[in-house]
C-alpha positions in Angstrom: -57.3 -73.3 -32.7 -55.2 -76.0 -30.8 -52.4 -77.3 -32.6 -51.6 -80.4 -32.9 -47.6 -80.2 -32.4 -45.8 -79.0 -29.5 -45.1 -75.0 -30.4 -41.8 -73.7 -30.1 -40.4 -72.9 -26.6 -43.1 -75.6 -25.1 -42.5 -78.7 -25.4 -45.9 -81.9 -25.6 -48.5 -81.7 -22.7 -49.6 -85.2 -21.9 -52.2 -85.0 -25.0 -49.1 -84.6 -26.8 -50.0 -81.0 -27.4 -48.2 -78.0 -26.5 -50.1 -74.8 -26.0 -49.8 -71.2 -26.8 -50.6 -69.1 -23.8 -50.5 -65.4 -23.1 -50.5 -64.7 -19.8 -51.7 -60.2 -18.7 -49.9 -59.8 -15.1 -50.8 -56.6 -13.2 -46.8 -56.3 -12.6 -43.6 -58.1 -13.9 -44.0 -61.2 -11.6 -40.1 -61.2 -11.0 -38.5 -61.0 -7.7 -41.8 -62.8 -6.5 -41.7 -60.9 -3.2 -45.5 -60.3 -2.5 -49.0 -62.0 -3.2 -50.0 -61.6 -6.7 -46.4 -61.7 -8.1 -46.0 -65.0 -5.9 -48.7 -66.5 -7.6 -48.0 -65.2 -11.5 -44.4 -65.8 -10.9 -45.2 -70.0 -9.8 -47.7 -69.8 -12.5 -45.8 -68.3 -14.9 -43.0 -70.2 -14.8 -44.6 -74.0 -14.6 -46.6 -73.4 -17.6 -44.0 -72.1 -19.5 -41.3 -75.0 -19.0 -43.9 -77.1 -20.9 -45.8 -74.8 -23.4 -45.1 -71.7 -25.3 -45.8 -68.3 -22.7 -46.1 -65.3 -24.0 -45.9 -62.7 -21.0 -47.3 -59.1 -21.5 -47.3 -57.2 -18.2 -46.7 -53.5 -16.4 -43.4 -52.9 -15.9 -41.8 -49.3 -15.3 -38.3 -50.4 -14.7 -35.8 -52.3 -16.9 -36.6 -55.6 -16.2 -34.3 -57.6 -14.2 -31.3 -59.8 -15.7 -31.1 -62.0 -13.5 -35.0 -62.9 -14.3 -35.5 -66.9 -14.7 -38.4 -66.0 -16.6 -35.9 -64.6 -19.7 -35.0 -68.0 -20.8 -38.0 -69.9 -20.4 -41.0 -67.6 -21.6 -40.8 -67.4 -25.7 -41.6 -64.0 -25.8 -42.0 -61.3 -23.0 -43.7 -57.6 -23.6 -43.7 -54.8 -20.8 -45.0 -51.3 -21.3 -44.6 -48.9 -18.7 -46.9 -48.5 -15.3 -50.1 -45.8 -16.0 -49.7 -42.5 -13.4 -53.0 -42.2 -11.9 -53.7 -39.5 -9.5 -55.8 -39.1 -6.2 -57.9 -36.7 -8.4 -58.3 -39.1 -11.4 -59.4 -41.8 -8.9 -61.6 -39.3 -7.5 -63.0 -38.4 -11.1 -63.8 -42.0 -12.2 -65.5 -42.8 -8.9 -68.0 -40.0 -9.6 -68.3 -39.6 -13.6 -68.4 -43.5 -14.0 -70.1 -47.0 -12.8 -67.2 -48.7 -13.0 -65.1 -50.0 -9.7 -61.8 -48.1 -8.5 -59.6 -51.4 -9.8 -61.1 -51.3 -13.6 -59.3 -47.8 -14.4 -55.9 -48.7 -12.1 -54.0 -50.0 -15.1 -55.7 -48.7 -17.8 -53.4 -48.4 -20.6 -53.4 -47.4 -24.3 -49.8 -48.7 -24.1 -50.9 -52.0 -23.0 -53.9 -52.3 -24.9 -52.2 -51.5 -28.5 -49.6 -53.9 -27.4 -52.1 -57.0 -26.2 -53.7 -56.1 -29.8 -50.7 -56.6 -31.8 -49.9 -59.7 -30.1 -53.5 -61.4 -30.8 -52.9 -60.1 -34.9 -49.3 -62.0 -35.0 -49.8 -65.0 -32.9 -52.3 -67.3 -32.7 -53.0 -68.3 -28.9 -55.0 -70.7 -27.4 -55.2 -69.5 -24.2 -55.3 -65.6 -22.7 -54.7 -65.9 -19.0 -56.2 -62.8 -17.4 -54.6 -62.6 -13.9 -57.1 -60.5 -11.4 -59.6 -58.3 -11.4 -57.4 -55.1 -12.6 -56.9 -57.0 -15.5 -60.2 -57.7 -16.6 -60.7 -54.8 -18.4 -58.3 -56.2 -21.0 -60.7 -59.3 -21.3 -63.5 -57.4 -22.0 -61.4 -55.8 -24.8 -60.5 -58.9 -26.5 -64.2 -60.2 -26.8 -64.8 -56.3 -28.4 -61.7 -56.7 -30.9 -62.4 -60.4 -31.9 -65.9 -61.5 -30.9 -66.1 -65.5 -30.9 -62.9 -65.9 -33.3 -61.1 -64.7 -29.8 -58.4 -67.5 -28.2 -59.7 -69.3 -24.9 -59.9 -67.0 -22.0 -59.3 -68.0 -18.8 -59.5 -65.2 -16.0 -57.8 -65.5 -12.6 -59.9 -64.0 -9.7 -57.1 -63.9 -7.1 -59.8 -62.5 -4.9 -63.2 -62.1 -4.7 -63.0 -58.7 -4.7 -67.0 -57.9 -3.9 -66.8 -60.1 -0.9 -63.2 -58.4 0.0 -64.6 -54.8 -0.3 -68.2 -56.6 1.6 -66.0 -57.4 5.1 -64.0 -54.4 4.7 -67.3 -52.4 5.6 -68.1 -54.5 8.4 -64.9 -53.7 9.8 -64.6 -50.1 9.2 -67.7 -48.9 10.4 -66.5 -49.7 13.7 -64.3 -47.1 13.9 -65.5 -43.3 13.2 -62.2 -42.5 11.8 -62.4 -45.4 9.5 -66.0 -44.1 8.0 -64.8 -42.3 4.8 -63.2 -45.8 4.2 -66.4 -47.8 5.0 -68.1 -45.5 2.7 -65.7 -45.9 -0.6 -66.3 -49.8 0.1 -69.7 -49.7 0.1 -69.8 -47.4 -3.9 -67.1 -50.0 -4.7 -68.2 -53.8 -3.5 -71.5 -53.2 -6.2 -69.1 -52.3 -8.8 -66.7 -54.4 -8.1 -69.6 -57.2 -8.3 -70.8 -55.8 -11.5 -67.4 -56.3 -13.2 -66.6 -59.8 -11.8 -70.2 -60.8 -13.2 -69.0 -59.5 -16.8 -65.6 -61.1 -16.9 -66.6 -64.8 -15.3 -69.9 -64.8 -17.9 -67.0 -63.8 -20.4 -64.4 -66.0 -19.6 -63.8 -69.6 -21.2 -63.0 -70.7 -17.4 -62.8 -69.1 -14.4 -60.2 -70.2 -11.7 -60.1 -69.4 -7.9 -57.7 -69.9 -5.2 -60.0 -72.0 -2.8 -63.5 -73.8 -2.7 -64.4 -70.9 -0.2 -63.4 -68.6 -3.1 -65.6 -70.5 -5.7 -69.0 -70.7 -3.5 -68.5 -67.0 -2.6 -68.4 -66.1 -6.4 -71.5 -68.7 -7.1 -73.3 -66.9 -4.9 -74.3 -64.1 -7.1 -73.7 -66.6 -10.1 -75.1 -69.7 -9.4 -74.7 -71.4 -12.8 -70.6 -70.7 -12.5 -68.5 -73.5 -12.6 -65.0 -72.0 -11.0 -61.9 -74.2 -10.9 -60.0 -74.3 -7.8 -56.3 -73.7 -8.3 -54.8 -72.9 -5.2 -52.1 -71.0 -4.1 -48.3 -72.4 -3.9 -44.7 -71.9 -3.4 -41.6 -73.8 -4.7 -41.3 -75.6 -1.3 -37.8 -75.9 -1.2 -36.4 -72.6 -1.1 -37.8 -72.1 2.3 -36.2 -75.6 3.6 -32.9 -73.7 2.8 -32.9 -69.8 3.5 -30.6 -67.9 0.6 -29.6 -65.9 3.4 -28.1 -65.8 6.4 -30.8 -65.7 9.1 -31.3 -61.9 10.1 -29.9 -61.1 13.5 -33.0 -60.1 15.9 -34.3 -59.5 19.2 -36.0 -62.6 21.0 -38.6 -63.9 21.6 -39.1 -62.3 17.6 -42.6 -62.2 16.0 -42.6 -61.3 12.2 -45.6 -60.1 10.1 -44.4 -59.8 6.4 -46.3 -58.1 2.9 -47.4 -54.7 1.1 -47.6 -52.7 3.6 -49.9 -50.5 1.9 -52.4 -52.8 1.5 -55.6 -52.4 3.7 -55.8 -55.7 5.1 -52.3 -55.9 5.7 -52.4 -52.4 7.7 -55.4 -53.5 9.6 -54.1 -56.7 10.6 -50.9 -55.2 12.2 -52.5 -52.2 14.1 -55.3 -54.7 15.2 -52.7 -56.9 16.6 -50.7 -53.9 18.0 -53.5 -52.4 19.7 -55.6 -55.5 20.5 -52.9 -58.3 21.8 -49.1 -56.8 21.8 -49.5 -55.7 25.2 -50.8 -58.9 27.1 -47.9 -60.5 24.8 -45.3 -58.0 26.5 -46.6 -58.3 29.7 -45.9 -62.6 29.6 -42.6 -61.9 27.5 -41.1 -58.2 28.1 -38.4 -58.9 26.1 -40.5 -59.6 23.1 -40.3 -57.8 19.7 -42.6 -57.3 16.9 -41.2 -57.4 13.3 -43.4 -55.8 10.3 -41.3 -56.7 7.1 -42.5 -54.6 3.8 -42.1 -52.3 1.5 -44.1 -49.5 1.3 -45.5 -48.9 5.2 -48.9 -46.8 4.8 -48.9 -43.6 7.3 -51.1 -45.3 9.4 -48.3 -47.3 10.6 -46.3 -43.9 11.9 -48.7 -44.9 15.1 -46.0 -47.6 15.5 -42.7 -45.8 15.8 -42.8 -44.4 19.2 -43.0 -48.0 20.5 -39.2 -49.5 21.2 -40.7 -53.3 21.2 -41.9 -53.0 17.1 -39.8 -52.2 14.2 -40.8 -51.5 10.5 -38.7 -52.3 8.4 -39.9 -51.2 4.9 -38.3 -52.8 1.9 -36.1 -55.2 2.3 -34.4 -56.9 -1.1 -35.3 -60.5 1.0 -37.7 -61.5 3.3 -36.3 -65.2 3.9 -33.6 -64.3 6.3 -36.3 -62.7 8.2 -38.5 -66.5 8.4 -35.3 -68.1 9.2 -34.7 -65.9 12.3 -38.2 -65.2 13.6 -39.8 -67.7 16.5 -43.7 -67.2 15.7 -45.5 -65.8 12.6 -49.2 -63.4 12.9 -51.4 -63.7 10.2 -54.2 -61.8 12.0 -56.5 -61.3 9.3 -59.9 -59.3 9.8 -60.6 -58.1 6.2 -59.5 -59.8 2.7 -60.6 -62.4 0.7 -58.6 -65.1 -0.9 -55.7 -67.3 0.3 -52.8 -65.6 2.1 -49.3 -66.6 0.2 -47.8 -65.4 3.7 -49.7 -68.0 5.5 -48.1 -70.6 3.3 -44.7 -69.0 3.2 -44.3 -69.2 6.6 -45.7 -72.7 7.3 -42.5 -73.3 4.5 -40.5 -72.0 6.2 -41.0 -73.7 9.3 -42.5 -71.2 11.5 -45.4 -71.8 14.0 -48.2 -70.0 13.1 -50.7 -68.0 14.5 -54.0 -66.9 12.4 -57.4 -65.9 12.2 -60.0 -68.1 10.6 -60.4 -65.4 8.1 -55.9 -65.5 7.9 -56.9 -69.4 7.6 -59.4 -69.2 4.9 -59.2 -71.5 1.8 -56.1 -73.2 3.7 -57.5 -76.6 5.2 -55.5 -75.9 8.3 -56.5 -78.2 11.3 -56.2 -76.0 14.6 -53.8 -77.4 16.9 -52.2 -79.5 14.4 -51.1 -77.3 11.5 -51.4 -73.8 13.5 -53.0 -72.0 16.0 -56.2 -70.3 15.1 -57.3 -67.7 17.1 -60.2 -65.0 16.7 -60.4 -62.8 20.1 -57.2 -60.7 21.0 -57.2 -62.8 24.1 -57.0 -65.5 22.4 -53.8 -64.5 19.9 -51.8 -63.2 22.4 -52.0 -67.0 24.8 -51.5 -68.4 21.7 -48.4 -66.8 20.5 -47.4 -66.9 24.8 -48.1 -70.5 24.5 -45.5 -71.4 21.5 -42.9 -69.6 23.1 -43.3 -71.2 26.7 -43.5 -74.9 24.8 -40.9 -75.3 22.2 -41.9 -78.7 22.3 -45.4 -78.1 21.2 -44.2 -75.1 18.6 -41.8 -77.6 16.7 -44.4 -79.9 16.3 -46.8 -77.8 15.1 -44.1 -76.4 12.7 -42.9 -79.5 11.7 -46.9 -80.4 10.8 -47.3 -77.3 9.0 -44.4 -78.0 7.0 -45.3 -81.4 5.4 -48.9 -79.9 5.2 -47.9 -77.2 2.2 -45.3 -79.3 0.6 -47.9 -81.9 0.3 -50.8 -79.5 -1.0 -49.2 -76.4 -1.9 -46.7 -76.9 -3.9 -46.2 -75.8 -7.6 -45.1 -79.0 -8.4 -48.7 -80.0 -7.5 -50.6 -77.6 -8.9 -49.3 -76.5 -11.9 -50.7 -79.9 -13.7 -54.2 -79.1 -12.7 -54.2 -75.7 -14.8 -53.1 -77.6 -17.6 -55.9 -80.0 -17.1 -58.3 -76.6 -17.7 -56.2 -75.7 -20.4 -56.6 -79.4 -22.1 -60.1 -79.5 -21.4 -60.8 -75.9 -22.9 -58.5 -77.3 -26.4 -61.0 -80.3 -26.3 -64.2 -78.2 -26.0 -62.6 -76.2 -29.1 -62.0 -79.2 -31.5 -65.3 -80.5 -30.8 -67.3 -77.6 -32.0 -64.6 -76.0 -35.2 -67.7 -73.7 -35.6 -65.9 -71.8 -33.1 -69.2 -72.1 -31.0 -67.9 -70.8 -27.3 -67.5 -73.4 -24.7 -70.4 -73.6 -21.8 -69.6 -71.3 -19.2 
C-alpha cells in the first residue's frame, strides 16, 4: 500500500506522500551516454531526489564512483550481464514463441534478486523500463498475483511497429533479406509480448502521442501516458569539454553503433547524399561518434572524407565542434534522444520525418526535415552556405527542447501517474487492480 509519510531517502510529493519505487533498467543508467541509459538515467535520478528509489539493474562492471546516482538512490542492486550466444539466440527463435528481446536478459541472478527485494520492502511502484524487461513483470504477477506493488512499464519503443518498418526497408535490398526475414518471425512476437505486459501493467507510459496511438492500435482500450523524452538542458549550454578539434565544414552523427537503425541511417546517408554534399563542399567531413561500430560500417574506411570514431569517453566536445547534425532515420520507433541532444546543444539539424517523429518539430523553424537524398544533402548545403539562416534555426531549436524537453518538466508528470495509481489503491484496500 501507499504510505502516508514521506519514506526514508524521499522526501513529500505534493500529496504529502513519498513513494517507494523500484525501478528494473536493462543497464546501469550511469555515464548516460546512449538512448535507453539517457532516459533511465533523467528518470532515475528526478524521481529519486523526491521519493525513495530502489535501482536493480544489469551491470558487469564495478559500478562507477563517481555515479550521482550513489547518493541519491536508497538502495542500488546490480547482478552481472547474462552471456548469450549466436547459437542460443538461434535456439530460442526456433524451440520458442517468444521474441528475440524476452530471452536477452534473462537472468536467474536478476530474478532471485528482484524477488528478494519485493519479500523485504514494500514498494508502491515497480518501474519496468522496456521491452527486455518485461519478462520480469510478468514474473512479479506469477510470484504475487494481485497483492503485487503498482506496475508501471516503460515501452521506450514500440518494438512491433520498429521490427514492422524494419521489413519495409530491408526487403529492398537482397543482401538485407535474412534480416527482413528475422523481422518479420519477430514483429508478431514482439506484439504478442507488448500485448501481455501493457494488459498487465498498472500504467503504461510512452515516449510520444505517435507512440501511444501506434500501441492502441492493436489495443484499442489502452490508455498510455505520454512521458517524453528529456535531457538536463544545461549541460549542453556549457560543453564539459573543450570542443574537439575537426575538419570543416564537420557533420556529426552520434549513438550505438551497433544498433540497426543507427547503421542504416549512416550508410543510407553515405551512399544516398555524401556525395552531392562533397561535390557543393569538398572539403567537408563526416563524423560517426560511437562505440561499438557494426562490420557493416568497414564499407566506410576507405573513404578519406568519413571517420569512425568508436568509443569515445564524451560525446559533447564532439556537439560543440560540429557545424550540422544528420539524424537520417529510415527504420526505428520512438523518439531519438540524439535529435534532442543536438537541438541542446545548439546544432542545426537535419532529419527525417521518421528522425522527427514524436518531436513536434516545425520544418524550417526548429530543423530541417528532409525525406529524399536530394533533399538532405541541399539541406545540410544550405546551412552551411547561410550561417545566418543556420543560427536561427539553432537558436529555435534550442528554446524549443528547453521548453518541452527538459527533465525539469517532465519528471513531475510521472509522479502525477504515480499519485494517481496510489489514489486508485486507497480507494479500493481490497487490493482490487486498477482499470487498465
Amino acid at each position: 500500500m501507499c504510505p502516508d509519510q514521506p519514506a526514508d531517502g524521499g522526501s513529500a510529493d505534493a500529496e504529502g506522500r513519498g513513494h517507494r519505487v523500484l525501478f528494473l533498467t536493462p543497464q546501469y543508467p550511469y555515464p548516460p551516454e546512449q538512448g535507453t541509459a539517457l532516459r533511465n538515467y533523467g528518470l532515475v535520478r528526478g524521481i529519486a531526489e523526491r521519493h525513495a528509489v530502489t535501482l536493480l539493474t544489469f551491470a558487469s562492471d564495478p559500478l562507477p564512483g563517481d555515479d550521482p546516482l550513489a547518493g541519491l538512490c536508497h538502495r542500488i542492486v546490480s547482478v552481472p550481464v547474462p552471456e548469450r550466444s549466436s547459437q542460443d539466440r538461434l535456439r530460442t527463435l526456433l524451440t520458442t514463441s517468444d521474441p528475440d528481446m524476452a530471452h536477452r536478459l534473462r537472468s536467474p541472478a536478476f530474478r532471485e534478486a528482484l524477488h528478494a527485494l519485493l519479500r523485504e520492502e514494500q514498494y508502491d511502484i515497480v518501474q519496468v523500463e522496456g521491452i527486455e524487461m518485461a519478462p520480469y513483470a510478468l514474473q512479479i504477477a506469477e510470484w504475487f498475483g494481485e497483492e503485487r506493488p503498482r506496475i508501471v512499464f516503460d515501452d521506450h519503443n514500440v518494438e512491433y511497429l520498429l521490427q514492422r518498418r524494419a521489413v519495409t526497408t530491408d526487403l529492398g535490398r537482397p543482401a538485407r533479406w535474412p534480416w527482413a526475414l528475422y523481422s518479420i518471425a519477430q514483429w508478431r512476437r514482439l506484439l504478442a509480448l507488448e500485448r501481455r505486459v501493457c494488459r498487465l501493467a498498472d500504467a503504461v507510459i510512452v515516449v510520444s502521442e505517435e507512440d501511444g496511438i501506434a500501441l492502441r492500435r492493436p489495443m484499442p482500450s489502452l490508455n498510455p501516458v505520454v512521458i517524453p523524452n528529456g535531457l538536463d538542458t544545461d549541460e549542453y549550454r556549457q560543453p564539459r569539454a573543450p570542443a574537439t578539434p575537426l575538419a570543416h565544414p564537420a557533420v556529426l552523427f552520434t549513438g550505438k553503433m551497433d544498433y540497426r537503425p543507427n547503421v542504416d541511417a549512416v550508410l543510407w546517408f553515405h551512399a544516398r547524399a555524401w556525395q552531392a554534399i562533397l561535390a557543393a563542399e569538398p572539403e567537408a567531413h563526416l563524423y560517426v561518434v560511437g562505440k561499438s561500430p557494426h562490420q557493416r560500417l568497414q564499407a566506410l574506411e576507405g573513404d578519406p572524407s568519413v571517420t569512425v570514431t568508436g568509443y569515445v569517453p564524451d560525446v559533447m566536445p564532439y556537439f560543440a565542434a560540429a557545424d550540422v547534425y544528420i539524424a537520417p532515420f529510415r527504420m526505428g520507433g520512438g523518439t531519438r534522444l540524439k535529435v534532442l541532444q543536438a537541438l541542446a546543444a545548439g546544432l542545426p539539424l537535419v532529419t527525417t520525418s521518421m528522425g522527427a517523429e514524436g518531436i513536434a518539430l516545425c520544418d524550417g523553424i526548429h530543423a530541417r526535415v528532409a525525406d529524399s537524398a536530394a533533399e538532405t544533402a541541399q539541406a545540410v548545403v544550405d546551412l552551411w552556405q547561410d550561417r545566418e539562416a543556420a543560427s536561427r534555426l539553432a537558436t529555435a531549436g534550442r528554446e524549443f527542447v528547453a521548453n518541452r524537453h527538459d527533465w525539469r518538466a517532465i519528471v513531475p508528470q510521472l509522479e502525477a501517474v504515480y499519485a494517481g495509481l496510489c489514489r486508485r489503491l486507497a480507494l479500493h484496500p481490497d487490493g482490487e487492480p486498477a482499470a487498465r
